[in-house]
KEKE-3310 file (N, C-alpha, C; in steps of 0.2 Angstrom, whole numbers, plus 5000, padded with zeros to 4 digits):
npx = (6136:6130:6129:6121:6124:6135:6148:6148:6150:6155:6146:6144:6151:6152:6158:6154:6153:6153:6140:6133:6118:6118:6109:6103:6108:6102:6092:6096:6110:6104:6096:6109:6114:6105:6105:6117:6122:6115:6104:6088:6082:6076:6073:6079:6092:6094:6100:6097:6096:6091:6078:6066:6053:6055:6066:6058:6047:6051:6060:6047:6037:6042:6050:6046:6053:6056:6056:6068:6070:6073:6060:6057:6047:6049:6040:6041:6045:6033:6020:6008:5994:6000:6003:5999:5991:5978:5967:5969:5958:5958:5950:5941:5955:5957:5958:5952:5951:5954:5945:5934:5935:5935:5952:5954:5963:5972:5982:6001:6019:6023:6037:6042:6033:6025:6009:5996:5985:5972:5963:5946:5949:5937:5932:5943:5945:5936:5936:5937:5951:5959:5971:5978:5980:5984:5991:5989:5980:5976:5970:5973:5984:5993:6004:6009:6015:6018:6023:6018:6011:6020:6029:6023:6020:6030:6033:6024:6033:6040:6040:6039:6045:6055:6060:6068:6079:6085:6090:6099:6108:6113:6120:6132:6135:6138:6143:6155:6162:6166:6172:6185:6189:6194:6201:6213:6214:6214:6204:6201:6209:6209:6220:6220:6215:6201:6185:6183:6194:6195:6184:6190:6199:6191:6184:6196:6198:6186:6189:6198:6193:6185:6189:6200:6189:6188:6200:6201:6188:6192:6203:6216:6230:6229:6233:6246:6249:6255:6269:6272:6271:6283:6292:6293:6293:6307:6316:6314:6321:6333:6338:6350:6349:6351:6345:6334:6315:6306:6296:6278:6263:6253:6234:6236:6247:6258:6269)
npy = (6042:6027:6011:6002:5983:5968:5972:5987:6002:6020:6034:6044:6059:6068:6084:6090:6105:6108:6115:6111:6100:6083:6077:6084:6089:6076:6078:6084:6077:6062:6071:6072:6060:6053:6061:6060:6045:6041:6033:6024:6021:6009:6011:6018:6020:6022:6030:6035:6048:6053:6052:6063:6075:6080:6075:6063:6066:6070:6061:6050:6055:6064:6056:6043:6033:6019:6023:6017:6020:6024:6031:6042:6048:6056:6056:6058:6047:6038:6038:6040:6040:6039:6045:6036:6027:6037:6043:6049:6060:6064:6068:6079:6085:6080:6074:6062:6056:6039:6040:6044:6059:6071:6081:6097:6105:6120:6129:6133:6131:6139:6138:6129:6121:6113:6108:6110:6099:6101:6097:6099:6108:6106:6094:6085:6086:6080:6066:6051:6042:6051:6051:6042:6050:6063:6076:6092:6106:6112:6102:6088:6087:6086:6086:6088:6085:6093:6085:6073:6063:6055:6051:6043:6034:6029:6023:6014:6005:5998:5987:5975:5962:5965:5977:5976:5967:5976:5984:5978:5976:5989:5989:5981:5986:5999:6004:5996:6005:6018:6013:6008:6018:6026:6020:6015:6025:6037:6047:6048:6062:6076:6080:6094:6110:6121:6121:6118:6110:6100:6093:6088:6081:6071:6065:6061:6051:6042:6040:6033:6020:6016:6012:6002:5993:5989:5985:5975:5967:5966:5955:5958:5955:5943:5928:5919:5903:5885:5888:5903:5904:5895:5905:5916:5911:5906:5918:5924:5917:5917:5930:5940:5942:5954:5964:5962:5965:5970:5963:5967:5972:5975:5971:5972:5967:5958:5949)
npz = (7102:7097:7085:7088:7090:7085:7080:7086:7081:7081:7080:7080:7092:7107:7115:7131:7140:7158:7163:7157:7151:7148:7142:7133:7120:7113:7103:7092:7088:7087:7075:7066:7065:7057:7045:7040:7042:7035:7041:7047:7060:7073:7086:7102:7114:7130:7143:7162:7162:7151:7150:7147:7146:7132:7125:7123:7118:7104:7100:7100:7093:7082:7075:7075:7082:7094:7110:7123:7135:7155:7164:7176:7188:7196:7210:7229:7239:7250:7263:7256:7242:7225:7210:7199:7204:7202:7190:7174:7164:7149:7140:7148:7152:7167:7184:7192:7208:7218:7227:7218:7215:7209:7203:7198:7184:7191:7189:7187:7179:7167:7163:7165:7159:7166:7174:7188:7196:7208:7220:7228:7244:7252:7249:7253:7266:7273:7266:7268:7268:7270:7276:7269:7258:7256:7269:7266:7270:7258:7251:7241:7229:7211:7200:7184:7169:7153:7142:7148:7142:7133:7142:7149:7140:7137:7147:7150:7140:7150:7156:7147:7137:7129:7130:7141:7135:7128:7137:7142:7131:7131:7140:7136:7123:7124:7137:7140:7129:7134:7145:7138:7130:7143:7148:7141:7130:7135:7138:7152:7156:7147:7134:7131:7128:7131:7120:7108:7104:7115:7109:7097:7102:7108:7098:7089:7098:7097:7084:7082:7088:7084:7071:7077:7077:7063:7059:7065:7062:7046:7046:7052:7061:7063:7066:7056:7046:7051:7044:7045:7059:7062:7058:7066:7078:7077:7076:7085:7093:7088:7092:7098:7115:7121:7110:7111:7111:7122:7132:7129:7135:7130:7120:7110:7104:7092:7098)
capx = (6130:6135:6123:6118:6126:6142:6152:6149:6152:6155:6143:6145:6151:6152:6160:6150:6154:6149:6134:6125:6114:6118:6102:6101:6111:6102:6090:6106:6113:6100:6097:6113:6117:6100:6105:6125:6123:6104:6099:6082:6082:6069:6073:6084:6091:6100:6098:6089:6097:6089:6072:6066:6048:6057:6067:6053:6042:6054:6059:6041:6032:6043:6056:6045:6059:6052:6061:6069:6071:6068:6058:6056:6042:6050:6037:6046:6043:6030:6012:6004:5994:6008:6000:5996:5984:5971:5965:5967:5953:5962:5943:5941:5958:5957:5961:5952:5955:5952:5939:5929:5935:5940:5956:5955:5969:5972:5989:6004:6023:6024:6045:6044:6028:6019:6003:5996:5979:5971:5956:5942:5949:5932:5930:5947:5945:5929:5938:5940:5953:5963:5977:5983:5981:5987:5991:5988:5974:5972:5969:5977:5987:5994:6008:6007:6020:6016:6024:6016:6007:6023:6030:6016:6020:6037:6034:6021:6034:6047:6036:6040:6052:6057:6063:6071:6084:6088:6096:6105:6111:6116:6126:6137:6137:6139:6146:6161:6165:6168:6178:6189:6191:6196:6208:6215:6213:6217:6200:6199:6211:6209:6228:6222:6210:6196:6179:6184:6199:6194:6180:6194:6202:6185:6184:6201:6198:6182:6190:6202:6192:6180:6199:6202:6184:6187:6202:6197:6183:6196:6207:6222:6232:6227:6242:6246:6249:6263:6276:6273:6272:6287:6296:6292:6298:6315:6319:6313:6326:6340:6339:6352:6345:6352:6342:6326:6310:6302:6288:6273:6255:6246:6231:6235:6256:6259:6275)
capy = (6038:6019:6009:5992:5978:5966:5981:5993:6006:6026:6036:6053:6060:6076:6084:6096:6110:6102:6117:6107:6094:6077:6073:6090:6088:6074:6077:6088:6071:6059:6074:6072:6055:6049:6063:6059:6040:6037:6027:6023:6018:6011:6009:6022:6016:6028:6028:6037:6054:6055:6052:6071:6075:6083:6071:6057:6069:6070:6050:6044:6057:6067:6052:6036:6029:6019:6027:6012:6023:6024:6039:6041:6048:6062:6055:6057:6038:6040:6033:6042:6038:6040:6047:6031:6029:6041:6041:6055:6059:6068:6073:6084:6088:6080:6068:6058:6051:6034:6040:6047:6065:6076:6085:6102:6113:6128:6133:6128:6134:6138:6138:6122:6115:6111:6112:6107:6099:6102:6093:6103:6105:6104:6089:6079:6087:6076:6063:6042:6041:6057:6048:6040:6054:6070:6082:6097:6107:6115:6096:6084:6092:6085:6091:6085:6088:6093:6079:6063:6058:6052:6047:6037:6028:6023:6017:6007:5998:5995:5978:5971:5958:5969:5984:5972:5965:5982:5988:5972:5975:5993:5987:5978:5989:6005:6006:5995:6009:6022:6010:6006:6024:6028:6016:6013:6029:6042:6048:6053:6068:6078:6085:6099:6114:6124:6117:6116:6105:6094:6088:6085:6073:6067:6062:6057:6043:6039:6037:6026:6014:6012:6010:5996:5987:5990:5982:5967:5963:5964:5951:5962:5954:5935:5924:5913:5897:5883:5890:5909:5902:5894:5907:5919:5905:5906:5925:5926:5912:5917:5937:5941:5944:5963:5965:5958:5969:5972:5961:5970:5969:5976:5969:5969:5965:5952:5944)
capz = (7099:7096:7083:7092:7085:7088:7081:7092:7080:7086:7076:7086:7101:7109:7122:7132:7147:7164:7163:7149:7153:7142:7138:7128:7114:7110:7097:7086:7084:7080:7067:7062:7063:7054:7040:7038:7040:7032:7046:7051:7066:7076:7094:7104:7121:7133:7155:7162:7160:7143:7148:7149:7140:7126:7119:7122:7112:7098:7098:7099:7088:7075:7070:7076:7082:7099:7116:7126:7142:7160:7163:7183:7189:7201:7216:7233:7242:7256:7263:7253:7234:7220:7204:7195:7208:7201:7185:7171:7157:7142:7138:7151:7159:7175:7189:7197:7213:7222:7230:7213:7217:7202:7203:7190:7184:7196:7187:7185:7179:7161:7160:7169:7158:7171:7174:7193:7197:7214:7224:7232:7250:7261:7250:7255:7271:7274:7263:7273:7266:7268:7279:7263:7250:7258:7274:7267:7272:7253:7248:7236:7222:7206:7193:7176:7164:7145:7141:7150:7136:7130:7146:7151:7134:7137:7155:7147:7137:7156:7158:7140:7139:7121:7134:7147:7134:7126:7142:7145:7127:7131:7146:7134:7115:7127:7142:7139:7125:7137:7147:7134:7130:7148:7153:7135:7126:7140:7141:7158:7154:7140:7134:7127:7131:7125:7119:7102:7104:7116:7105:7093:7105:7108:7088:7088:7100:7095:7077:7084:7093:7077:7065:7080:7074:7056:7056:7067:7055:7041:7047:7056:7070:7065:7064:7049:7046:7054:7042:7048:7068:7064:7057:7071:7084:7074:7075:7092:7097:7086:7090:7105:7123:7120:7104:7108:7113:7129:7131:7128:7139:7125:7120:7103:7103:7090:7100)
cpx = (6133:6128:6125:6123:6135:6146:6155:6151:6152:6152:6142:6146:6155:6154:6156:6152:6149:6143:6129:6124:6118:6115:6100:6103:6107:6097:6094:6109:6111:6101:6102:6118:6112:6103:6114:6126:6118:6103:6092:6082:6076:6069:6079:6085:6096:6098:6096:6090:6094:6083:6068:6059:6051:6061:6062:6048:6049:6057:6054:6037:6035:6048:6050:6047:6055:6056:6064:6072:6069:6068:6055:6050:6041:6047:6042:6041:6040:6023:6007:6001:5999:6001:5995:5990:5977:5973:5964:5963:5957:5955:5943:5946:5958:5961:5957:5953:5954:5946:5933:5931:5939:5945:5957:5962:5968:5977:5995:6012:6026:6031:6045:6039:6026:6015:6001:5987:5978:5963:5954:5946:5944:5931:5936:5948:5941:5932:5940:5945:5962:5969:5982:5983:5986:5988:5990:5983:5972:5969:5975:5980:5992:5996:6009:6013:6015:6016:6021:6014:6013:6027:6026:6017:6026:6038:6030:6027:6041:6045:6037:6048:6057:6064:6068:6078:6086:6091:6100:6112:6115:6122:6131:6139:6140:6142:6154:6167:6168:6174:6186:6193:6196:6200:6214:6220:6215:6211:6200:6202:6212:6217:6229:6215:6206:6188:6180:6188:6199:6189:6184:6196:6196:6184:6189:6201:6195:6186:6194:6198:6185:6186:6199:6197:6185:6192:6203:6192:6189:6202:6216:6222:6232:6234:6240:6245:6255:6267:6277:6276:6279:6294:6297:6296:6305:6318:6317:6322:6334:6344:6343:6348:6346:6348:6334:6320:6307:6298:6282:6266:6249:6242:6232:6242:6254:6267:6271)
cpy = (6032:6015:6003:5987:5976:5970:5985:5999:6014:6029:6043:6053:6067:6078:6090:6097:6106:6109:6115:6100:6089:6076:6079:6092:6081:6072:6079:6081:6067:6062:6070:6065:6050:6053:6059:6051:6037:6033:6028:6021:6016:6009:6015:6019:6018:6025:6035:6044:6057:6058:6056:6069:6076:6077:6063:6060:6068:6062:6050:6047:6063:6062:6044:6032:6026:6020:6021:6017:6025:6029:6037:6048:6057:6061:6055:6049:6041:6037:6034:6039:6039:6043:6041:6028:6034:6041:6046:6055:6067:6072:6078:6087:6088:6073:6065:6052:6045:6033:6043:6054:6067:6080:6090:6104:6120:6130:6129:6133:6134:6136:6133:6116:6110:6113:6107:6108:6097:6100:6099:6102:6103:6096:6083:6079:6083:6069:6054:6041:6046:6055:6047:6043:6059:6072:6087:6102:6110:6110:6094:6089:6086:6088:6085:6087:6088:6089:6073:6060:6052:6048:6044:6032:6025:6019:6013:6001:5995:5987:5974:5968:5962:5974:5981:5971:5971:5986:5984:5973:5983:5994:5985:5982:5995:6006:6002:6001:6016:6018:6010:6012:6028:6027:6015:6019:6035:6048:6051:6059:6070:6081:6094:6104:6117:6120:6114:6111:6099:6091:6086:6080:6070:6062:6058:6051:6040:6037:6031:6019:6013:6010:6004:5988:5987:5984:5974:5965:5962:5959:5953:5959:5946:5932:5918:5907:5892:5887:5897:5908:5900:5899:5912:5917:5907:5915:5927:5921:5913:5926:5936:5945:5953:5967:5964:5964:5968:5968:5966:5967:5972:5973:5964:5969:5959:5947:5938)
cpz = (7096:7092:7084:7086:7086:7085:7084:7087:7082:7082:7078:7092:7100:7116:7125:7140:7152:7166:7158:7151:7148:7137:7131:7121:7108:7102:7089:7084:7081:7074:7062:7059:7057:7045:7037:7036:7036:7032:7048:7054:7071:7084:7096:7113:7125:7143:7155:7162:7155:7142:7151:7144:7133:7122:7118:7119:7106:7093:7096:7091:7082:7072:7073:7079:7092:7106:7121:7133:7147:7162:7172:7185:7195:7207:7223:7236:7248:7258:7259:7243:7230:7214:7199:7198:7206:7192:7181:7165:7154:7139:7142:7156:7164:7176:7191:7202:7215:7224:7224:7212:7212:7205:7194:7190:7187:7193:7185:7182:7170:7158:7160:7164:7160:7175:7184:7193:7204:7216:7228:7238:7255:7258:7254:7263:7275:7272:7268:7272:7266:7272:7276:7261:7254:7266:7274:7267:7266:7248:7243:7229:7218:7201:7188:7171:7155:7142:7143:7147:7134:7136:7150:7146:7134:7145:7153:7143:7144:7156:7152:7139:7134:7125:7140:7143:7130:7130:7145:7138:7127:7135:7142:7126:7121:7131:7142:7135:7129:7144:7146:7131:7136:7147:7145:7129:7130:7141:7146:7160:7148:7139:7133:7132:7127:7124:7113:7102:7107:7113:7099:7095:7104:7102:7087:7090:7098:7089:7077:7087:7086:7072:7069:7078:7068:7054:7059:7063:7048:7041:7051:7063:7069:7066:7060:7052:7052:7051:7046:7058:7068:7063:7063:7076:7083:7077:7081:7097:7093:7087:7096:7109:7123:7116:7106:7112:7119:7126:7132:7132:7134:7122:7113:7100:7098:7090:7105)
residu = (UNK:UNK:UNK:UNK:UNK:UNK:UNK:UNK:UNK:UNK:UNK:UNK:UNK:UNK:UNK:UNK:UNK:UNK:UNK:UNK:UNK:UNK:UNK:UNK:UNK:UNK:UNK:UNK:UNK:UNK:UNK:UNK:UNK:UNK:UNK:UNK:UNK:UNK:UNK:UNK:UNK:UNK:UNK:UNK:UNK:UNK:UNK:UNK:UNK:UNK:UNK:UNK:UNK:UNK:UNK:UNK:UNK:UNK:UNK:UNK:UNK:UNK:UNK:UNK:UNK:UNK:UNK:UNK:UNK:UNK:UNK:UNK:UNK:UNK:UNK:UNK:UNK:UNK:UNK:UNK:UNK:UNK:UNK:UNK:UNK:UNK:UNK:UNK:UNK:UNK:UNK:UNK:UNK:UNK:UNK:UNK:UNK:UNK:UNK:UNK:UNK:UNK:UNK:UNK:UNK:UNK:UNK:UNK:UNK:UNK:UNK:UNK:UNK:UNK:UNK:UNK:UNK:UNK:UNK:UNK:UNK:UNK:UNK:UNK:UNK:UNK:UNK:UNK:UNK:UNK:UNK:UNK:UNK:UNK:UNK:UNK:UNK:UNK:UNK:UNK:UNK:UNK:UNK:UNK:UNK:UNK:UNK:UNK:UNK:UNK:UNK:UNK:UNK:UNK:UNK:UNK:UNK:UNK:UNK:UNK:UNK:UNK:UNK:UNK:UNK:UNK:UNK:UNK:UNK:UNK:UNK:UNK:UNK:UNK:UNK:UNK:UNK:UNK:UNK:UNK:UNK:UNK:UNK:UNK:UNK:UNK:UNK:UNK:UNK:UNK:UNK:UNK:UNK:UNK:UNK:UNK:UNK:UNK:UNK:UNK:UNK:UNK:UNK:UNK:UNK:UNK:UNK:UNK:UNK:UNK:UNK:UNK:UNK:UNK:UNK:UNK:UNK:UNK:UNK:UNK:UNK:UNK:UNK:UNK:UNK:UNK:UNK:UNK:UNK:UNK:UNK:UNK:UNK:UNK:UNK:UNK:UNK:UNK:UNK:UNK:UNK:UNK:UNK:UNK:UNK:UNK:UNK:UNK:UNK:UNK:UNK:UNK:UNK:UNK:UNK)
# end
């Protein structure tokens, strides 16, 4: 977790077995990062891995914070209506389709939290329209998640210029940092083993690569004045060729 801003600061990270989703750790951290740094935070902004009902219920309605993520819709692409197409009423738990036609709840899959709504079949059988909506002879069907209230409210904000430049700005506070970890930091192999340990490297790099902004803000690295540059110059030109150090490709050499 990276809190916005020319910084870039690391503010947690976790390493997790490749049978744990990503997205799932993520309300444990906010927790822990809103309790540990006593931030308030008011925008969250992840890809689209994130954007699961659970943590778009947890962002929008027990910390307020407004969800900046793209939440997909699971539709397969095809000639047929899409969901947004029909129109749900929250008063009486339905759908209505295009053509006027109510879709109830017939069922649905409690593990999964969701719930499925289904069109009379003799009506869509009849239907002028049935070319577009479905082919199945038990009529048009529709799954619901528990959550869509809340995913319905952050696809509301995809169209707001607000939500356009917060994932231009995650391209750059975010995604470099895992770059610069990889290639830099040794990332892409952990040395060590275990679960415990490799979150320890995890921390260690991360701590390293918040140290390298800390003391970039605090003037580390700059170079003096003429007198300094000159004396530099001197002690590179007076040291013998046997003596003198590898050039260096590091970012942060001060030869």
């Amino acid at each position: 977790m990276v809190d916005g801003g020319k910084q870039r600061i690391i503010l947690a990270a976790l390493v997790l077995p490749s049978d744990i989703r990503e997205s799932v750790p993520l309300a444990d951290l906010t927790r822990r990062v809103c309790f540990r740094w006593k931030l308030r935070p008011q925008r969250a902004i992840a890809d689209t891995a994130y954007g699961i009902g659970e943590n778009l219920r947890f962002l929008e309605e027990e910390l307020d914070i407004r969800a900046y993520i793209p939440v997909v819709d699971g539709e397969k692409p095809g000639p047929y209506f899409k969901r947004r197409d029909f129109t749900y009423d929250p008063e009486h738990d339905l759908y209505i389709c295009p053509q006027g036609t109510a879709l109830r709840p017939s069922g649905g899959n409690a593990e999964k939290q969701v719930r499925t709504y289904l069109a009379p079949a003799q009506t869509c059988q009849a239907c002028p329209v049935r070319g577009q909506c479905t082919a199945s002879a038990q009529g048009r069907a529709l799954r619901r998640h528990d959550d869509e209230e809340y995913r319905e409210r952050v696809r509301g904000y995809q169209g707001t210029a607000a939500y356009k430049q917060a994932l231009r700005k995650r391209a750059v506070w975010v995604e470099p940092l895992f770059g610069e970890a990889k290639d830099w930091h040794g990332l892409r192999r952990f040395r060590l083993r275990g679960l415990t340990n490799v979150n320890i490297e995890g921390l260690r790099i991360a701590a390293g690569q918040n140290l390298k902004r800390y003391l970039a803000a605090k003037g580390w690295g700059r170079r003096g004045g003429p007198s300094a540059a000159s004396s530099l110059h001197y002690c590179a030109a007076t040291t013998p060729p046997s003596r003198r150090r590898p050039r260096s490709n590091s970012p942060f050499s001060t030869a």
